[in-house]
VEXTIKOL-288122 format. One record per residue: x, y negated, z negated of N, C-alpha, C in turn; residue in three letters; residue number from 1. Coordinates in nm, 2 decimals. Each point is the difference from the previous one (the first is absolute). Layout:
VEXTIKOL-288122
n_xx|n_yy|n_zz|ca_xx|ca_yy|ca_zz|c_xx|c_yy|c_zz|residuo|num
X|Y|Z|X|Y|Z|X|Y|Z|ALA|NUM
...
END
This chain:
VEXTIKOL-288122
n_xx|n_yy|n_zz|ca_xx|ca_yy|ca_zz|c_xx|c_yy|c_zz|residuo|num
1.39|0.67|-2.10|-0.09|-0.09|0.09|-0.01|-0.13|-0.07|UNK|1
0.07|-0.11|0.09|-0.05|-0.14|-0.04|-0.14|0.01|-0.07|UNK|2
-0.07|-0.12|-0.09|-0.15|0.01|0.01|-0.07|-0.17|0.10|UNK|3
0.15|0.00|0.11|-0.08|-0.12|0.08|0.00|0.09|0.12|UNK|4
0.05|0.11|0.01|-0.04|0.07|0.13|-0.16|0.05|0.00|UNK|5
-0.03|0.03|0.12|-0.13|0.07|0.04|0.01|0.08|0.10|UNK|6
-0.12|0.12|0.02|0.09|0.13|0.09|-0.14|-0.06|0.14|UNK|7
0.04|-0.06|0.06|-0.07|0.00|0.12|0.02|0.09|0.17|UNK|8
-0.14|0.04|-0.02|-0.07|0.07|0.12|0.01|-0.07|0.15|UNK|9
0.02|0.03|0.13|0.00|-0.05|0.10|-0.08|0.10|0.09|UNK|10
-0.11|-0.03|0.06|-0.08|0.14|0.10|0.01|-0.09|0.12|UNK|11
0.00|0.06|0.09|-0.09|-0.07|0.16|-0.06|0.14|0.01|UNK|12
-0.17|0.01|0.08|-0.03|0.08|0.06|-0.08|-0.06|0.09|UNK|13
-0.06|0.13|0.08|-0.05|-0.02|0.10|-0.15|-0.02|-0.03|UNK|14
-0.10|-0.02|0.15|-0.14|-0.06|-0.03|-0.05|0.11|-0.07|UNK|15
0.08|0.12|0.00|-0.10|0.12|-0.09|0.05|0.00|-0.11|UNK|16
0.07|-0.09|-0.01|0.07|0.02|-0.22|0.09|0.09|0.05|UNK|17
0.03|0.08|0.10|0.12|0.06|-0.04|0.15|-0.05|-0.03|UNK|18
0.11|0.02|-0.05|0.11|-0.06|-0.07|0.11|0.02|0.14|UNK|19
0.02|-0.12|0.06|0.11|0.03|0.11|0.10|-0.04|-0.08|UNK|20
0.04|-0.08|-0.16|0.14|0.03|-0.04|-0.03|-0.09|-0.12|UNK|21
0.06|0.00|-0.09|0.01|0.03|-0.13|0.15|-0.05|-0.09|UNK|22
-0.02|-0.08|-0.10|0.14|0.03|-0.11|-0.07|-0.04|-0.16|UNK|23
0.08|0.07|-0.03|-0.04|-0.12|-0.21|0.14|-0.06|0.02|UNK|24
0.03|-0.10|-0.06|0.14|-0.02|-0.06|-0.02|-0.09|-0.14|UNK|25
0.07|-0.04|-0.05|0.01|-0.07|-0.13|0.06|-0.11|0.02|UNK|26
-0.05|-0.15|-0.05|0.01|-0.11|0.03|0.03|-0.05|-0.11|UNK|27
0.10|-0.11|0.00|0.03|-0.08|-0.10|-0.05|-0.16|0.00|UNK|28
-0.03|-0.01|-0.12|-0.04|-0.16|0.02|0.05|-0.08|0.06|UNK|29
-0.06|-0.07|0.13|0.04|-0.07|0.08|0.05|0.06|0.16|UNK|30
0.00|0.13|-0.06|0.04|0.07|0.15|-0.14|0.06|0.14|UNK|31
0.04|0.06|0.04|-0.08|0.02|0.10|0.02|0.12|0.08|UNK|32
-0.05|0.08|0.05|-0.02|0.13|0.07|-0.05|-0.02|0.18|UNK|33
0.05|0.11|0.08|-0.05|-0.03|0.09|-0.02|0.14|0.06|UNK|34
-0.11|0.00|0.10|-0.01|0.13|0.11|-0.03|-0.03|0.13|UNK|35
0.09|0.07|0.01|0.02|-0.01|0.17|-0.09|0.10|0.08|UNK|36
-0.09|-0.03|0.09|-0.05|0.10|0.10|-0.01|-0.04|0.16|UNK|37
0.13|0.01|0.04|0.03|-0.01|0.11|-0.07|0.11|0.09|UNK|38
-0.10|-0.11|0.14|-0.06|0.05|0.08|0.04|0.14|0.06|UNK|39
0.09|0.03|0.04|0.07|0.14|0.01|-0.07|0.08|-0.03|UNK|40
0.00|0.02|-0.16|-0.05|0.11|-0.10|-0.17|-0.01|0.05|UNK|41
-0.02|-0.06|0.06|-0.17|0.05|0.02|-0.01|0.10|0.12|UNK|42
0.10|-0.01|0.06|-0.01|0.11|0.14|-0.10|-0.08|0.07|UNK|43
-0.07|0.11|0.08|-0.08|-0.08|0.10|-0.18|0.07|-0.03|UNK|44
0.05|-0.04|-0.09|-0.17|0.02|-0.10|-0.12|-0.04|0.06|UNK|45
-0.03|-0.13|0.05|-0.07|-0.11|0.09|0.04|-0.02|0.16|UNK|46
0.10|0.02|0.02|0.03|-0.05|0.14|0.01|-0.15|-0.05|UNK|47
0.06|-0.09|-0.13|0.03|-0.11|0.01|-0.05|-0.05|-0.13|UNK|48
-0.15|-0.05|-0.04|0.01|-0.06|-0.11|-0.08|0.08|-0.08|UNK|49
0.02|-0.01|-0.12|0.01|0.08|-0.13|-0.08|-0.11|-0.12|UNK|50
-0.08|0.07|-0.07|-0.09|-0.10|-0.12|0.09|0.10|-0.11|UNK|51
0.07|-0.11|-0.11|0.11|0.05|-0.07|-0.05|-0.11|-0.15|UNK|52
-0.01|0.08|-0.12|-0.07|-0.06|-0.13|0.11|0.00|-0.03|UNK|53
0.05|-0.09|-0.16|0.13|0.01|-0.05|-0.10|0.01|-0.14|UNK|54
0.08|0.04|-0.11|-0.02|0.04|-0.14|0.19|-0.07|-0.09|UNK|55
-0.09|-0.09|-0.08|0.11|0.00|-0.12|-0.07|0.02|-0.13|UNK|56
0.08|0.12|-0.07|-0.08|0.03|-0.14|0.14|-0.02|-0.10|UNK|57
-0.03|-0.08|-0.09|0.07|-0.06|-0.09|-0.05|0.12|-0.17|UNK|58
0.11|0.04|-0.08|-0.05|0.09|-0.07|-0.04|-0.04|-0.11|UNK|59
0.04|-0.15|-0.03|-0.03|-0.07|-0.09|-0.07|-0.12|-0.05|UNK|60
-0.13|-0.04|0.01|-0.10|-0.13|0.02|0.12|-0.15|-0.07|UNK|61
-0.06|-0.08|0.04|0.05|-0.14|-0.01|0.14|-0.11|0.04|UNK|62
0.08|-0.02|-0.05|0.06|-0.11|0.07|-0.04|-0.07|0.14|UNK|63
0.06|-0.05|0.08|0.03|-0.03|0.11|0.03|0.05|0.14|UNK|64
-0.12|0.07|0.11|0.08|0.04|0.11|-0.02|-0.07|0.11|UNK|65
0.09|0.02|0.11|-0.05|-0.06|0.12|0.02|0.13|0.16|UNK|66
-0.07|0.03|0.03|0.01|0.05|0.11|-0.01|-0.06|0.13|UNK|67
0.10|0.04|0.07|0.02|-0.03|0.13|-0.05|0.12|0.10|UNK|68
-0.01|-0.01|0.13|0.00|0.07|0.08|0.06|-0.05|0.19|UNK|69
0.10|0.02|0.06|0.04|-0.08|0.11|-0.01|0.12|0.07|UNK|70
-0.03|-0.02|0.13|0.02|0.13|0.15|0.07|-0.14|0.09|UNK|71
0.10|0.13|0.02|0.14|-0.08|0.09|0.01|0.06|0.12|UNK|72
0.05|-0.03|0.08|0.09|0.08|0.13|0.13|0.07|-0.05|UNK|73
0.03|0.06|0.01|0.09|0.06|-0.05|0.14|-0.08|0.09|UNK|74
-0.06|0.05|0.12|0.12|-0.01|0.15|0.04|-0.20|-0.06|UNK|75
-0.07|-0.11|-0.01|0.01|-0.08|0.00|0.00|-0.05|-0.12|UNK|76
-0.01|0.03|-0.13|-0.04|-0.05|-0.13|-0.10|-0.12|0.00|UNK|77
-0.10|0.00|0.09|-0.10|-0.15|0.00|-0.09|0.08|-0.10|UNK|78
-0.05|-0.03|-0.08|-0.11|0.00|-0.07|-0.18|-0.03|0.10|UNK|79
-0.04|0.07|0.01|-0.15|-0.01|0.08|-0.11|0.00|-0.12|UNK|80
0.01|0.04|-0.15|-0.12|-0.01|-0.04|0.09|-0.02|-0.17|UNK|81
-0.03|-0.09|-0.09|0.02|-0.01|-0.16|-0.12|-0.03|-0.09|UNK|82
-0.01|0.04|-0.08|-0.09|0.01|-0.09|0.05|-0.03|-0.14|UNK|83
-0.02|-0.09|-0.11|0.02|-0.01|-0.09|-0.07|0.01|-0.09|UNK|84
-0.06|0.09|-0.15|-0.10|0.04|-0.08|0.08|-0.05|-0.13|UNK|85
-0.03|-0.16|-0.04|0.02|0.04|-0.14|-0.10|0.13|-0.10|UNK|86
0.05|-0.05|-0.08|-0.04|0.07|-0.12|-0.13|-0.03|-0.06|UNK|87
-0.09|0.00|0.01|-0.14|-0.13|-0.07|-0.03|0.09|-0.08|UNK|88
0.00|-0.01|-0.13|-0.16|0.04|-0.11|-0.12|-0.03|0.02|UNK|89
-0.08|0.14|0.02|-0.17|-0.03|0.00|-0.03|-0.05|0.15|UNK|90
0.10|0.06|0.09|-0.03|-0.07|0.15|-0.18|0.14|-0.01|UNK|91
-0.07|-0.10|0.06|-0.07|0.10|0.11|-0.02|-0.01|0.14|UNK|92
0.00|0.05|0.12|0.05|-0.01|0.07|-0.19|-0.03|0.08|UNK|93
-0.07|0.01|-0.08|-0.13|0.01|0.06|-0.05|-0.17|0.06|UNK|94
-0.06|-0.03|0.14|-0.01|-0.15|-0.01|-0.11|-0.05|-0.08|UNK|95
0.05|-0.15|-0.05|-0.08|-0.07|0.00|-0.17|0.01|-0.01|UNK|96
-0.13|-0.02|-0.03|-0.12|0.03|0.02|-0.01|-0.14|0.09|UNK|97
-0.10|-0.02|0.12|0.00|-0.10|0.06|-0.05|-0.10|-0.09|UNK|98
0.03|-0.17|0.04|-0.07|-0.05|-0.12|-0.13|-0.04|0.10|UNK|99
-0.07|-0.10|-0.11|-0.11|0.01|0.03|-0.03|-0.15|0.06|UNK|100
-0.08|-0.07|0.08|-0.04|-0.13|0.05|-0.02|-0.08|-0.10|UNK|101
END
C-alpha cells in the first residue's frame, strides 16, 4: 500500500438511512473515485421522487479533499443539479448569530 493512498467509503441512502448502494475503494494522491446510482436502481419506490443522502468517509484525517456531487439525465448527459464541497477545517455549518443594531 502506497502511504499517499486512502481507503475511501461512498454510501447513498435513502430518507430512512437505509443504504440503496455502496463501495470503499482506494485512492491515490490526486485521484478520485466515483458512484454511480442510476435512477433505475430505485424501482418505483415513490412513484417518482426520492430524498437520497450521500456519505464520504475517508479512513485517514488530513490532507486535502474535495467532494463533488452532480445528478444528470442519463438519456441526455445535461447535468440538472452540481454541488461542489471543498474541504474546509473547523467548518461549522451552524448560522451566523444575528447581529445586533
Amino acid at each position: 500500500m502506497h502511504h499517499r493512498e486512502v481507503t475511501v467509503e461512498l454510501v447513498f441512502t435513502d430518507g430512512a438511512g437505509q443504504t440503496l448502494k455502496a463501495d470503499t475503494v482506494r485512492v491515490a494522491a490526486g485521484g478520485s473515485a466515483v458512484l454511480i446510482l442510476p435512477y433505475r436502481e430505485l424501482g418505483s419506490r415513490t412513484g417518482g421522487r426520492e430524498q437520497i443522502a450521500t456519505m464520504v468517509r475517508v479512513d485517514r484525517p488530513g490532507g486535502e479533499r474535495i467532494v463533488t456531487l452532480e445528478i444528470f439525465d442519463e438519456a441526455t448527459g445535461w447535468t440538472s443539479f452540481g454541488l461542489l464541497l471543498p474541504a474546509v477545517r473547523g467548518f461549522d455549518p451552524q448560522p451566523d448569530p444575528p447581529s445586533q443594531p
